[in-house]
C-alpha positions, 0 to 999 in steps of 0.5 A: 535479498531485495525487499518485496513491495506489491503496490496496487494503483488504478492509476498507471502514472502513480504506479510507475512513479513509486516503481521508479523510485523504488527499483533503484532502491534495489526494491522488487516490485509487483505492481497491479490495478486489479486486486485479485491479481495483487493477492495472486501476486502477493501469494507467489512471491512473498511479499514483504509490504503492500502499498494500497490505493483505497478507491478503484471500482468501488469506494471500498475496494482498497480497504477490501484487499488489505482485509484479505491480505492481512487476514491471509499475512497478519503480520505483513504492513500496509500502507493504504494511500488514496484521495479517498477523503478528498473525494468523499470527504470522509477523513481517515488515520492511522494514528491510533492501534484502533484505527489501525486496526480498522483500516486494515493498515499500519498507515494511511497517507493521502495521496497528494503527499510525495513519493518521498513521504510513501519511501520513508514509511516503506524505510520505517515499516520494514524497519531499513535505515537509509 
């Protein structure tokens, strides 16, 4: 059975990048810029991870969707990837329980890091060796 990946981007180019790469890894992707349609979507087909950008209409939305996915799927990761410190100059992690719990997320990459970096922390959260 083919792991499920939502991915949430305003950014067309970004989504169809991290899909070509995942397809071919044998991933389903269920890819959206709105984020009531990636609940929609996480809801009706079970998804196993979410990879979130942080910044679309507001400067919170991102970190709103993973509050709701994770409260409605507590045990399902998310990675949050975003330019949201390179353009409000807040810098975030996620290398402490702490602020993992904070961000709603077990990672939180920036978004100038490659596609490979966001494919391995996919690999390491669901636990596929390669």
């Amino acid at each position: 059975m083919n792991k499920k990946v939502l991915l949430v981007d305003y950014e067309q180019d970004y989504r169809s990048t991290l899909m070509e790469a995942l397809k071919p890894m044998g991933f389903d992707v269920f890819a959206t810029a709105d984020p009531v349609e990636a609940l929609t979507l996480a809801q009706i087909n079970g998804i196993d991870i979410a990879v979130i950008d942080c910044l679309r209409q507001n400067d919170d939305t991102g970190f709103v969707l993973a509050y709701r996915l994770r409260k409605q799927y507590p045990l399902l990761p998310v990675i949050l990837v975003s330019s949201v410190s390179t353009v409000t100059g807040i810098s975030f992690n996620s290398e402490s329980e702490r602020e993992r719990k904070w961000l709603n997320a077990d990672v939180f990459l920036n978004k100038d890091i490659s596609v490979e970096t966001v494919l391995k922390e996919i690999f390491r959260l669901l636990r596929i060796k390669k």
